[in-house]
C-alpha positions as CSV (number, residue, x, y, z in Angstrom):
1,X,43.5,19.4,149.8
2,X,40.6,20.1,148.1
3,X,39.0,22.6,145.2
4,X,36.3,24.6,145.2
5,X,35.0,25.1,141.7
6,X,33.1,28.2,140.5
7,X,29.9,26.4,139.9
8,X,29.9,25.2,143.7
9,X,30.4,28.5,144.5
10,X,27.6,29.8,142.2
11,X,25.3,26.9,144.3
12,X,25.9,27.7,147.3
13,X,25.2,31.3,147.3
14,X,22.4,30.8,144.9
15,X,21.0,29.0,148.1
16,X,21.5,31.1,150.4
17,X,19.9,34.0,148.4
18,X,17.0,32.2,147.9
19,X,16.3,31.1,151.3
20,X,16.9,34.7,152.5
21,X,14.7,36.2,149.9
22,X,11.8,33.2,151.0
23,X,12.0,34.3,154.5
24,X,12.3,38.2,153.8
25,X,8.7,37.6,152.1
26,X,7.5,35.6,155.0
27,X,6.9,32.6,153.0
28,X,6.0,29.0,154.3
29,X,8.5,25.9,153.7
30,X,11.0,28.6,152.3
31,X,13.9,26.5,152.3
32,X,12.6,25.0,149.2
33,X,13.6,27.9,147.4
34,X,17.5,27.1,147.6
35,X,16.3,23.1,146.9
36,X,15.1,24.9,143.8
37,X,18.4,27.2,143.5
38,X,20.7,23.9,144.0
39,X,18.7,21.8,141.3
40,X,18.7,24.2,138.5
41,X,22.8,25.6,138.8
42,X,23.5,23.5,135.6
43,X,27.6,23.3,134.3
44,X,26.0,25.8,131.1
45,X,23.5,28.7,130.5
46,X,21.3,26.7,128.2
47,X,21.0,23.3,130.8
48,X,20.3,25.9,133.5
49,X,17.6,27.3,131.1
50,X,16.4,23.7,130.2
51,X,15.9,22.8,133.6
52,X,14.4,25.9,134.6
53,X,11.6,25.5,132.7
54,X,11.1,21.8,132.9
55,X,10.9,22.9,136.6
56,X,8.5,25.5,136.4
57,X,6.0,23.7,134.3
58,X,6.1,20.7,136.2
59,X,5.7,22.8,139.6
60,X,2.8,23.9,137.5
61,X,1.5,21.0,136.5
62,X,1.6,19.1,140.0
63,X,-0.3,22.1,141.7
64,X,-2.7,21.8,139.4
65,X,-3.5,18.1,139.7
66,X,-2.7,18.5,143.5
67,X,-6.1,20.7,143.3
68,X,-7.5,18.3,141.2
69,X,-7.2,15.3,143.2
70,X,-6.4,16.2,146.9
71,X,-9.5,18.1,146.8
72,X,-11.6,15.8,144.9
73,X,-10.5,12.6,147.0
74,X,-9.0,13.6,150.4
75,X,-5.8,14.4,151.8
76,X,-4.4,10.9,152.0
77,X,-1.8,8.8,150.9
78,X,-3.5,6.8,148.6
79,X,-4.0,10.0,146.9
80,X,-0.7,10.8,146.5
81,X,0.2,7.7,145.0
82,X,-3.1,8.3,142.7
83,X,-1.6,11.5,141.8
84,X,1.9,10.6,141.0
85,X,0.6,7.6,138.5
86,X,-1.3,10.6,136.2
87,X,1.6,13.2,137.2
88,X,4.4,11.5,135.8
89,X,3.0,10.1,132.5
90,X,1.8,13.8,131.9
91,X,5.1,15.3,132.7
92,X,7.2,12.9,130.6
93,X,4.8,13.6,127.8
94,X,6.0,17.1,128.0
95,X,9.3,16.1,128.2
96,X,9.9,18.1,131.4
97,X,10.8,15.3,133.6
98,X,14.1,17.1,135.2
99,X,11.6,18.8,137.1
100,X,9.9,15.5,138.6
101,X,11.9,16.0,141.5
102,X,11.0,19.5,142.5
103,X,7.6,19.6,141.5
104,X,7.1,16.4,144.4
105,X,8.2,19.0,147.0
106,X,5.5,21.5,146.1
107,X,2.7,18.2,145.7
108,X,4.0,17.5,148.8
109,X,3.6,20.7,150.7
110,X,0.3,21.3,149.8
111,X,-0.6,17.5,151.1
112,X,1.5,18.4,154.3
113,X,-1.4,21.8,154.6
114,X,-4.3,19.7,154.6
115,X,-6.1,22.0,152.4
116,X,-5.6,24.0,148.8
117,X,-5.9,27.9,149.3
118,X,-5.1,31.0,146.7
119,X,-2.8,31.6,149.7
120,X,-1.0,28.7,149.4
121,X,-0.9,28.8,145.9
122,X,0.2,32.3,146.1
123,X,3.0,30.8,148.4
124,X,4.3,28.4,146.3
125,X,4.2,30.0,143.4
126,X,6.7,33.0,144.9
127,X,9.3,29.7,146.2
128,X,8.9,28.5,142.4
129,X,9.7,32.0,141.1
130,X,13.0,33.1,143.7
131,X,14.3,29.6,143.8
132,X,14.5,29.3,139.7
133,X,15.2,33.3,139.2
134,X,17.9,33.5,141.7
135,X,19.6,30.0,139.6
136,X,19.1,31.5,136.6
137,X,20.9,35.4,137.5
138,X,24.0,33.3,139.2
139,X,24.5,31.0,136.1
140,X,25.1,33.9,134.1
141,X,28.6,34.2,134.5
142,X,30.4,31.6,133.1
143,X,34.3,32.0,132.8
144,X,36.1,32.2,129.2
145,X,37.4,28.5,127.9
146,X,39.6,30.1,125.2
147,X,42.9,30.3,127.3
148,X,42.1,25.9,127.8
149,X,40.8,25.7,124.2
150,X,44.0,27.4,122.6
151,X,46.2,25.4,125.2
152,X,44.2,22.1,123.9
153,X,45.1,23.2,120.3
154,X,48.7,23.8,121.0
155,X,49.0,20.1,122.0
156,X,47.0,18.7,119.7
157,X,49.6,20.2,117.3
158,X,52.3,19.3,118.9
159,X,51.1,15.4,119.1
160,X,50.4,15.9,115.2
161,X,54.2,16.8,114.3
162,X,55.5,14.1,116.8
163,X,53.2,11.8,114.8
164,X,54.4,12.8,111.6
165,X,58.2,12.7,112.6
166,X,58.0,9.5,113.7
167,X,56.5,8.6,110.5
168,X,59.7,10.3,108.8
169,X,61.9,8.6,110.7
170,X,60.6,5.0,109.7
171,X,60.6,6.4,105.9
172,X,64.3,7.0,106.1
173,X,65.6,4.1,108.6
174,X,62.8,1.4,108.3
175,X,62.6,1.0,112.0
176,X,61.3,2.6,115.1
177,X,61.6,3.2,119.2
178,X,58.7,5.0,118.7
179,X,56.2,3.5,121.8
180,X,53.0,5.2,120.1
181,X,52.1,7.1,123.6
182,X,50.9,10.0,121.4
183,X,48.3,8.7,119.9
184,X,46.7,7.3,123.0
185,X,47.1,10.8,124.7
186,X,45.8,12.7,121.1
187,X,42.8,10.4,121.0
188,X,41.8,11.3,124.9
189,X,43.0,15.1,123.9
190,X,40.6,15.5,121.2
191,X,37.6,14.4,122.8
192,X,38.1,16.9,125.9
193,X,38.6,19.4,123.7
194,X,35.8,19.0,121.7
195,X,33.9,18.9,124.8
196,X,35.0,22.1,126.1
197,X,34.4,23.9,122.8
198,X,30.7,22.2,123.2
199,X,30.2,23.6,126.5
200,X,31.1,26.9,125.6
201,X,28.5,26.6,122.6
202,X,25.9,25.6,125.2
203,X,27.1,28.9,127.4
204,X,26.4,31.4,124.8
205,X,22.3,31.9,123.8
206,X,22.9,33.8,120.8
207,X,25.9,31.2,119.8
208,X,25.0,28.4,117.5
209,X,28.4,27.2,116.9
210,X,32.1,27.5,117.7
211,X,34.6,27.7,115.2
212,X,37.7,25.5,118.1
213,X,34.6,22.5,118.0
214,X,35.0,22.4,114.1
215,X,38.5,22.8,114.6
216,X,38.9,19.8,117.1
217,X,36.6,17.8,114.5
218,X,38.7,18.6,111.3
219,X,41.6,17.5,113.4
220,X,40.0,14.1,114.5
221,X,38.9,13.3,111.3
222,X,42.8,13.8,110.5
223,X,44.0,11.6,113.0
224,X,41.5,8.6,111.8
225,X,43.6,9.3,108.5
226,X,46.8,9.1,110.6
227,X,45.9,5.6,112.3
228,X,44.9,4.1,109.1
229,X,48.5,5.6,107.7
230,X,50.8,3.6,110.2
231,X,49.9,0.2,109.5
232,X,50.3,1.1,105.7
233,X,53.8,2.3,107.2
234,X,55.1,-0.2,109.1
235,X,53.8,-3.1,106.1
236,X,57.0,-1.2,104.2
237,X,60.3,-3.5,104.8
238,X,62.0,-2.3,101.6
239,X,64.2,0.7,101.0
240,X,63.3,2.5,97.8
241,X,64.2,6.0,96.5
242,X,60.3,7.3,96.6
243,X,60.5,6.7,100.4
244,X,63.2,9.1,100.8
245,X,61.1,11.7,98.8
246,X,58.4,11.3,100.5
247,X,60.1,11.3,103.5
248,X,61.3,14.5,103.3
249,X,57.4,15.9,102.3
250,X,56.1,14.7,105.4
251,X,58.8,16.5,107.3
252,X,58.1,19.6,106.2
253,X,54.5,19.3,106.4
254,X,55.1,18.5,110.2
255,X,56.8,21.7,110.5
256,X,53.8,23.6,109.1
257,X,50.9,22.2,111.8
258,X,49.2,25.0,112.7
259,X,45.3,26.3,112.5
260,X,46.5,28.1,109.5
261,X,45.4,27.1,106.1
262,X,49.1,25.9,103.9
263,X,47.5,22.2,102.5
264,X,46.8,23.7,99.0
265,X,50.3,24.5,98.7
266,X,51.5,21.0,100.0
267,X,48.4,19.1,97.4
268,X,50.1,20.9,94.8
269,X,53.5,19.6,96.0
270,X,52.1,16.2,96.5
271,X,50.4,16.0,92.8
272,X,54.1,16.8,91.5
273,X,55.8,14.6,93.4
274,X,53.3,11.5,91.9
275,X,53.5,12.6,88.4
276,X,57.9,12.3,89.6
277,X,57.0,9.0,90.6
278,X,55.1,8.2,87.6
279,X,58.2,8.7,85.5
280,X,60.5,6.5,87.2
281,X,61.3,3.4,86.1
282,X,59.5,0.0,86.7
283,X,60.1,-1.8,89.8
284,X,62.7,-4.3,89.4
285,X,61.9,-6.8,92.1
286,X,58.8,-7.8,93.9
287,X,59.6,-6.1,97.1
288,X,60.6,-2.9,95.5
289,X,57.3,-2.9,94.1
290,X,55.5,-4.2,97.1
291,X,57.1,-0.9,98.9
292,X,56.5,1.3,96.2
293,X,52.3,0.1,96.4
294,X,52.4,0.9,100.2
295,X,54.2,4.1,99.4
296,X,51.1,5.0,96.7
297,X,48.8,4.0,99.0
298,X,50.4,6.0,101.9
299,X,50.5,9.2,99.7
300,X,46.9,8.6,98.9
301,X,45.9,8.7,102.8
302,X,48.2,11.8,103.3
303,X,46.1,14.1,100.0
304,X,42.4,12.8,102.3
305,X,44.6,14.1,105.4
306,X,45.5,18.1,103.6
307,X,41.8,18.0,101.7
308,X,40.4,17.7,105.2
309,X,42.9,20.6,106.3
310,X,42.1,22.7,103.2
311,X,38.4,22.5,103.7
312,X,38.7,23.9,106.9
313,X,38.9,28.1,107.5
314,X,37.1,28.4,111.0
315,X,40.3,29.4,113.1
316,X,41.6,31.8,110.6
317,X,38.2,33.6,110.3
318,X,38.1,33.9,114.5
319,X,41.5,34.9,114.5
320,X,41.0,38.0,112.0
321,X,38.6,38.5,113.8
322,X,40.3,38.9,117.2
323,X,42.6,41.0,115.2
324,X,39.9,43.5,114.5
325,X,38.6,43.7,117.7
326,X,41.8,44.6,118.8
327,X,42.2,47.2,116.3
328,X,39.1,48.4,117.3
329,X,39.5,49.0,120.6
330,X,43.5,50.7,120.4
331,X,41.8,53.7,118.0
């Protein structure tokens, strides 16, 4: 069974406008105008506005040197392969060269008529206009991401506080069943999501930015943190009392993963807990102070991992502002 997808639907009955609008006007070769439709439905606004007017300039471009040399040399093939050697150069130079393509079919037509006429410019120029208009009114609906973006979040922070258990676990036990699926599955996670968030950037005009794209960054810059944490984790053989400590921090910070901002309150809690360990006694053996070394390093990794947290305040901010909007609209 297969899906049709909003953006097929979008293309097909751009088309089909802009063939019916071409023949309503009488126009010649009017099924270009849904070629034109098909090519410019882009998967955002702004692609579908990029290639829009790469496509209209370059349409403009090749009628002009279709005057230029058709009528200069002669209607012949030699002339079109003339043409396309200056065409193409000129249209990469204006880095329009998505509308290579379309612009061949209107160089074409005007070879195919034998002759270049304000009429057929005229012609042309109306195909150009409904095929790219018509695109450009049925990409403007794009449907919300936020539902997938929030649902990408959710995951993203559950995968965190699996992570972090795990790590708890080998603190308090020194071994682990753990098979590590999560971080495969947060590493493909984070790079759809930030991809999505991207999109809807590129589907709003006025939109420069989207506060779930920092978001998804903040939280891969985390999980590099994370990686570099579990070989720093599993290097720890020894069972020391700092473990157990720290151990029981990491748990409750992976009960507090949320987009909320609570990593000053757990730096604070770390900087405590090393001046603790700073006025404990000496390490006795080698391997107690081996695993109190990974342990310092560890804790180290974790303060980069809340700094990153504690620097960020983009979800927050959207989410009073939600809040408002609500508010707004109940009075």
């Amino acid at each position: 069974m297969f899906k049709i997808g909003y953006r097929t639907i979008k293309t097909a009955s751009g088309a089909a406008i802009s063939i019916a609008l071409a023949q309503l006007l009488d126009l010649d070769f009017y099924t270009s105008a849904g070629i034109l439709t098909i090519l410019c439905v882009q998967v955002t606004k702004k692609k579908s506005l990029r290639s829009s007017i790469d496509r209209f300039v370059a349409c403009l471009v090749g009628m002009f040197f279709s005057l230029l040399i058709f009528e200069l040399i002669g209607y012949h093939a030699l002339s079109v392969c003339l043409l396309l050697l200056f065409f193409i150069p000129t249209i990469v130079k204006l880095k329009a060269t998505e509308g290579i393509a379309s612009s061949t079919v209107i160089i074409l037509h005007i070879f195919a008529t034998g002759h270049f006429t304000m009429q057929l410019f005229w012609n042309e120029l109306q195909i150009i206009i409904i095929g790219i208009g018509v695109a450009l009114l049925v990409n403007l609906y794009m449907p919300s991401v936020d539902k997938y973006l929030h649902q990408y979040q959710v995951e993203l922070e559950d995968n965190f506080a699996r992570i972090l258990k795990e790590m708890v676990n080998y603190l308090r036990n020194n071994e682990s069943t753990w098979d590590g699926k999560e971080i495969t599955y947060t590493e493909e996670l984070i790079q759809k999501a930030k991809t999505l968030a991207f999109r809807d950037v590129e589907n709003h005009f006025t939109r420069l930015e989207n506060n779930y794209y920092h978001y998804f960054k903040m939280r891969e810059k985390q999980f590099e943190i994370l990686e570099r944490m579990l070989p720093i984790l599993t290097s720890i053989t020894h069972s020391v009392e700092q473990g157990g400590i720290i151990a029981d921090f990491i748990e409750e910070i992976s009960n507090s993963v949320h987009p909320g901002n609570t990593a000053i309150e757990f730096l604070d809690k770390l900087n405590k807990m090393r001046t603790m360990f700073q006025a404990m006694e000496l390490p006795l053996t080698r391997e107690e102070f081996e695993a109190r070394a990974a342990l310092l390093q560890f804790l180290k990794e974790m303060e980069h991992y809340l700094m990153i947290k504690q620097s960020f305040m983009g979800l927050k901010k959207e989410t009073k502002q939600k809040k408002l909007t609500v508010q707004k609209r109940m009075r």
